[in-house]
N, C-alpha and C positions, 0 to 999 in steps of 0.2 A: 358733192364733187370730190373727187382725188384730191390729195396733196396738189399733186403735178397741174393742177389745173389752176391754181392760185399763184399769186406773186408774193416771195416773202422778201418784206420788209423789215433790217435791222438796222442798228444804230449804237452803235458804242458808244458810254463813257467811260473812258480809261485811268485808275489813279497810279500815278507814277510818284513814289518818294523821292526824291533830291538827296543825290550824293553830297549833303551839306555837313559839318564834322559837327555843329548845333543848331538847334531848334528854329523855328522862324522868327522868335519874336524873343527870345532869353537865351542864353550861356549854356545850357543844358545838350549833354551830349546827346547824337543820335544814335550812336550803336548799336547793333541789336544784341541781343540774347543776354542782357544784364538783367541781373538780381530784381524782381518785380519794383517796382516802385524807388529805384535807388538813381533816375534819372530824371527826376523831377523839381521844381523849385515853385517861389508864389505863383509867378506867371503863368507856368503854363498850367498847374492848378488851377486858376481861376481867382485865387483868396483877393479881397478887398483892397484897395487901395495899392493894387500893383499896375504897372503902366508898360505895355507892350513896344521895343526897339527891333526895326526891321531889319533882318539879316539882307547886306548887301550882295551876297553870294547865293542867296535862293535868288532874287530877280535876277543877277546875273545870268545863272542855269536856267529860268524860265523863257529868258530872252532868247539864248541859244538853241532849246528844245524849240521853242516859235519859226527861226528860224531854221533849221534844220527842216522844220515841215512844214517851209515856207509861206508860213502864216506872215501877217501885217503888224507889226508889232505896234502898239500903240503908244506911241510919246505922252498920253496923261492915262494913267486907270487909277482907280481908290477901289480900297478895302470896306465890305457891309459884312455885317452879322447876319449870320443865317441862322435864326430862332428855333431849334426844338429839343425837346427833352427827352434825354438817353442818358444812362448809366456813365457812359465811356465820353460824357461829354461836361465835363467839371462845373465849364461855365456855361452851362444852358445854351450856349450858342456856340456857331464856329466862324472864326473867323476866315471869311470866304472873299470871292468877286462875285459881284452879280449886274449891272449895266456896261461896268465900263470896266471888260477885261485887258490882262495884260497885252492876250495876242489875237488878235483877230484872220477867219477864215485857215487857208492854206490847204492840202490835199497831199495823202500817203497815194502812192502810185505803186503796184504788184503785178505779176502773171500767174491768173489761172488757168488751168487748160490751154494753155498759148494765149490766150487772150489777157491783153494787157485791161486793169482794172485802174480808174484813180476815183478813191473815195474823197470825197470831202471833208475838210475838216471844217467847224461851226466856231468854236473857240477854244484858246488854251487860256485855262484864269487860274493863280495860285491862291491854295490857301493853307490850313493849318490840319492837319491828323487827327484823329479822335483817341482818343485809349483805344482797351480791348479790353474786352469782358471774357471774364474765364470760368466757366461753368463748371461744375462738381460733375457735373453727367457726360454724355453723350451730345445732350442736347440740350438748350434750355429749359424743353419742354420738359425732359426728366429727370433735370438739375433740383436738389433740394436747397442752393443755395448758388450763389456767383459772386466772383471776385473780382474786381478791378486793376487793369492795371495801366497807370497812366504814364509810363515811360514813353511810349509814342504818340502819348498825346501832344500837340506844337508842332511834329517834322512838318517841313516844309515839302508840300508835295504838291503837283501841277495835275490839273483834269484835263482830259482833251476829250472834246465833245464832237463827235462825227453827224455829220449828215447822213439821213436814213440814205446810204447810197448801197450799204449791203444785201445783197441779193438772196445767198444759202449761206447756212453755217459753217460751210467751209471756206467760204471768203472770210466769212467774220475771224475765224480762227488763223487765216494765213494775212489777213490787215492786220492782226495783235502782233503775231510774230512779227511783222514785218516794224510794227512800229516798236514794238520791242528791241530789235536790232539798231533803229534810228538814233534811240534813245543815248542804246548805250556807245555807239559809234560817237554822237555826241557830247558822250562824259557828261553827260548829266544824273543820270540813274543807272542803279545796276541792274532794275528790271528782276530779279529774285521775286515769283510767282509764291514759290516754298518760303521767302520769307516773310510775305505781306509787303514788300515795295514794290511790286507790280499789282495793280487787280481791277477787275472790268466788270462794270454792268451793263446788262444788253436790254434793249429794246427792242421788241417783236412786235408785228399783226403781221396780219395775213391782208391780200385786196384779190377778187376773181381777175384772173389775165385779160386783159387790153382795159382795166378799171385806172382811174387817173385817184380817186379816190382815199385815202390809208383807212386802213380797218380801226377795230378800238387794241390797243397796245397793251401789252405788259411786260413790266420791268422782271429781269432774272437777277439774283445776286447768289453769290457764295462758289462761285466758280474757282476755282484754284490752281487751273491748271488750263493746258490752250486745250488740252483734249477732251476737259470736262467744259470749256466754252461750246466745243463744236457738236459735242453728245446734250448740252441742256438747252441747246437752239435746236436741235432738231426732236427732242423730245416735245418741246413745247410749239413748233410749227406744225407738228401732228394732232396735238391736244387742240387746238385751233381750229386745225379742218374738221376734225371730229365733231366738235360743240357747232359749227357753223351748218356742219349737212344734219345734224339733228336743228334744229334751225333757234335753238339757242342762243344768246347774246355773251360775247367776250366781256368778262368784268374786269375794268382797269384797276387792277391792284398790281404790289408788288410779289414776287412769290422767289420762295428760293430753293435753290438747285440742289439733292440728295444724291450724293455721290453712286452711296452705296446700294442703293436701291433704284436710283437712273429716273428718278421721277421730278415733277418740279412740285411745290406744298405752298399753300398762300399764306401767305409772312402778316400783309396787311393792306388796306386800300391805297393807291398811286397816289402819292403828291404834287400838288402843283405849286409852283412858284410862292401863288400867294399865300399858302399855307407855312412857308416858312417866315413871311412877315418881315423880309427885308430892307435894313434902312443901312447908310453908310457909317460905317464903324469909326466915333467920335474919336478916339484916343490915334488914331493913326493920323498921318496926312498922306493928301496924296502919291501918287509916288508917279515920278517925271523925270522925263527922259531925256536925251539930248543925242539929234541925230549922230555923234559923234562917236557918242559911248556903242551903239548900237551897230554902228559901221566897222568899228576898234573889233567888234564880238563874231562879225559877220566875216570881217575879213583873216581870223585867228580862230575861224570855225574849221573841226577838222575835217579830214573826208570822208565823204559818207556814202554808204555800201553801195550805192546805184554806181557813180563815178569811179571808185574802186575795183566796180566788177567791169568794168568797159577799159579802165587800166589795164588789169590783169589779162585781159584779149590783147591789147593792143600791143603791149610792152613785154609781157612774158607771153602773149603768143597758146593762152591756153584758151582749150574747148570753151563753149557758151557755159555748159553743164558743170565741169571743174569751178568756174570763175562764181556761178552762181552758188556752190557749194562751200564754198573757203570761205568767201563774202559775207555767206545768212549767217555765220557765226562771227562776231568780231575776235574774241577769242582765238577762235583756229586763223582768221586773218592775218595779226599780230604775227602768231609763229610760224607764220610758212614766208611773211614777211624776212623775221630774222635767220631761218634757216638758208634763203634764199641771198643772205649777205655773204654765207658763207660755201654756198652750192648754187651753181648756174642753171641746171636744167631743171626748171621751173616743171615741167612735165613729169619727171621725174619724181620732186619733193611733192606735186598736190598727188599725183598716184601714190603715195606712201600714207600721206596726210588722209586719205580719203578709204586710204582701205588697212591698212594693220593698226596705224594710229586711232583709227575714231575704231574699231573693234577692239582693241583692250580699254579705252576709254569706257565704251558702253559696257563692257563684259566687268570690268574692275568699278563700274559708277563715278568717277574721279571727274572732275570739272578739268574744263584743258589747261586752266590756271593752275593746277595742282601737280601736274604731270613733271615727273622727275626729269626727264630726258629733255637734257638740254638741248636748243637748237642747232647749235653746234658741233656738240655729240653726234647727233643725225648726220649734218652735213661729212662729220667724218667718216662715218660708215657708209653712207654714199662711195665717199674717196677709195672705201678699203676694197668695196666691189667693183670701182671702175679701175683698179690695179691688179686685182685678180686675187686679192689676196685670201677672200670670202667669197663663197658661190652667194645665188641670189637665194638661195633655200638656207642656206647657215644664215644669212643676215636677217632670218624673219628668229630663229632662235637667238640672234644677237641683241637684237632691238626688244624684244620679251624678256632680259634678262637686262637691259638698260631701262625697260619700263618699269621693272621693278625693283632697281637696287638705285637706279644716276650713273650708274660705273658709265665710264668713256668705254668704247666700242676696242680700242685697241688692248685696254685690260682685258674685258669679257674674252677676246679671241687668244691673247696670252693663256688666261688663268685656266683657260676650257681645253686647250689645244685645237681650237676650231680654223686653225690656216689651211686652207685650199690646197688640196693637193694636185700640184703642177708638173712634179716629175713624171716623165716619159714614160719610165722604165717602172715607176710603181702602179703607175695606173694601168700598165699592159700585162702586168700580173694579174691585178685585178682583174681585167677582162678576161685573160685566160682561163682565169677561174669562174666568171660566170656561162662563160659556153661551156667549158668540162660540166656543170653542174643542172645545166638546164639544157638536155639532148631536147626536148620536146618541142621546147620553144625556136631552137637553135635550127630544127628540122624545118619547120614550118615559115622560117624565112628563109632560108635555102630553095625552097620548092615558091617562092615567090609569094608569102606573104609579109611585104615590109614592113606594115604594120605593127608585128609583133616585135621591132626595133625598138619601139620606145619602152618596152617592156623589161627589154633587156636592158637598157640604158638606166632602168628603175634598179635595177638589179645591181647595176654597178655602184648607183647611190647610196644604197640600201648597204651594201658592201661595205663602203669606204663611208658611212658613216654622214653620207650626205656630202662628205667633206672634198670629192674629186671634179675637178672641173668639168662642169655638163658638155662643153663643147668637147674636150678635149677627149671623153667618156666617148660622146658619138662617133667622133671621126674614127679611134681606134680600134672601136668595136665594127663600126661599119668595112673597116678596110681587116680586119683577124675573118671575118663574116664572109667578105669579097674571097678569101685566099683559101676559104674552102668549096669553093662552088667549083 
């Protein structure tokens, strides 16, 4: 059978690090991009006779990311050890949740294709980081040797376990984003895919359509990115229907995802629960809650992108399509946010926001956090084009020259000589001189095609350096045009 003739079933588990400033269980900073091995102490080493102190600000943040995706949060969960041996894991085990998680259920809600989606979520349980192993090669496979490095090993980081509720890999890919968003809306995580605090493993089978049935699964890892999620789900839902119409059996292993070459490679057999040997983690207590503390978190929760994008309609009066775009970014929300403290036509500032803004963003690669141009600055430049002082074509060279230096808008137009030229009398020179110069064009809206108007109005711009007011350009040109007919 085709693809199209099967049902795919996915399942994310999502690991998200916590914005916590130390480790979950020691003093040790969580930083990233320090000196290999220079964030470490006994604890989160592993070494003998050290006794693990629970950070109250990871449950904090787990509680909040619970609630934000309206999970049940659990007033009693404890901590187990989850048993296996790996390089990147000091003390043979990690310390995890496993019966009795932090957050129970909850469901991420999206639109695909107009159709509104809400996936399930299974649980959110926190646990602790493993190192990272760093290879001499390409690969391990043709690394002559590997180094460790155990600075993130401890962060405190939250899994969220979905319900196979995913359908195609581009669900799977627009549920990340979306819970990507949630995350960081709720200051919990900063979600950095490139940095290793975001990362997901996905669960696949396939089942034949109107089957109730799930087929045999396999787990994907090494994904890096949303579009290397949505490229190794659909490579592997093909690999699938292939091996099933050859009438083949799906082996549940884990297998993982090769960027560069677009295929998926079997890592090792799928583990089940009871292969990691789960018992409750003696050196902790449990950890218990009080409806209070829980309510204090829920009611000091911020807002989060769905409510914010129904704001934005209601309160500043923008398109569905604007509100959804500003929104999927918390980033870009923030500043159109503050720009809008300082500039009222909300229409306005997300049309700027949505089209010269996020094009030097993507063209320069700059995170919106990093963007020189203050919000402010914009909203002045707004100001300088609703007084005439700047045509709307100088302000796209105004803002390119604020994207790249910070300068306030009223320097740029000083320092450049870019003020809009407003006089009567200079711009009807101008025009004189684009009919003396262009008989052709001049002819051919005379005998009745007006069209060739805007052409001539280019001319005047073109002229005056951009710098002549468009309206002012039309009218005088149109009426020097009328006085020779």
């Amino acid at each position: 059978m085709p693809l199209e003739d099967y049902t795919i079933v996915i399942g994310l588990e999502v690991h998200a690090e916590l914005m916590t400033e130390t480790k979950l269980f020691c003093g040790c900073s969580t930083s990233f991009g320090s000196e290999a091995n220079s964030q470490v102490c006994p604890v989160c080493l592993g070494l003998p006779g050290t006794l693990p102190v629970l950070n109250e600000k990871a449950v904090e943040y787990a509680v909040k990311a619970g609630l934000a995706l309206n999970s049940d949060i659990s007033l009693l969960s404890k901590f187990d050890r989850k048993n296996y041996f790996y390089p990147d894991l000091p003390k043979a085990y990690q310390v995890s949740q496993y019966d009795l998680p932090i957050c129970l259920g909850g469901h991420v809600d999206f639109i695909v294709n107009g159709e509104k989606k809400v996936i399930g979520i299974t649980r959110v349980h926190l646990e602790e980081e493993a190192g990272k192993s760093v290879h001499s090669g390409a690969t391990i496979t043709d690394s002559e040797f590997s180094l460790e490095d155990y600075n993130r090993c401890g962060i405190p980081l939250i899994e969220i376990v979905s319900e196979p509720d995913l359908r195609s890999p581009e669900e799977a890919r627009i549920y990340l984003e979306t819970l990507r968003n949630i995350l960081r809306y709720a200051g919990v995580s900063d979600c950095k895919m490139e940095e290793g605090s975001l990362r997901c493993d996905a669960n696949i089978s396939l089942m034949p359509k109107g089957a109730t049935k799930f087929g045999t699964r396999t787990e994907i890892k090494n994904m890096n990115s949303f579009r290397s999620v949505q490229r190794a789900l659909e490579y592997e839902a093909k690999r699938h229907a292939e091996l099933l119409d050859r009438g083949e059996k799906i082996i549940q292993e884990t297998r993982t995802w090769d960027e560069a070459s677009g295929v998926t490679e079997a890592m090792r057999s799928k583990e089940e629960a009871h292969d990691y040997r789960y018992f409750p983690e003696p050196d902790l207590v449990p950890i218990v809650l009080t409806n209070e503390f829980v309510n204090d978190l829920k009611d000091n929760l911020p807002e989060m992108p769905v409510a914010k994008y129904h704001r934005y309609i209601t309160e500043y009066g923008l398109p569905e399509y604007d509100a959804d775009l500003i929104t999927a970014n918390k980033d870009m929300a923030d500043y159109f946010e503050e720009v809008i403290k300082h500039y009222k036509d909300a229409k306005v500032v997300a049309n700027w926001l949505m089209g010269e803004f996020m094009r030097l963003v993507n063209e320069q690669e700059v995170d919106i956090t990093e963007v020189k141009v203050k919000p402010k600055h914009l909203a002045e430049m707004f100001a300088l084009q609703d007084k005439g002082v700047i045509s709307s074509k100088i302000a796209k060279t105004v803002f390119e020259e604020m994207f790249n230096t910070g300068k306030d808008p009223a320097t740029i137009v000083k320092e450049k000589g870019l003020v809009q030229i407003t006089d009567a009398s200079e711009i009807e020179k101008i025009v004189e001189e684009v009919i003396k110069t262009n008989p052709d064009p001049v002819a051919e809206y005379l005998s009745g095609k007006e069209k060739v108007l805007g052409f001539l109005v280019g001319q005047v711009m073109k002229l005056s350096r951009g710098k002549a007011n468009p309206q002012m350009a039309n009218e005088f040109l149109k009426k020097a045009l009328d006085q020779l007919k």
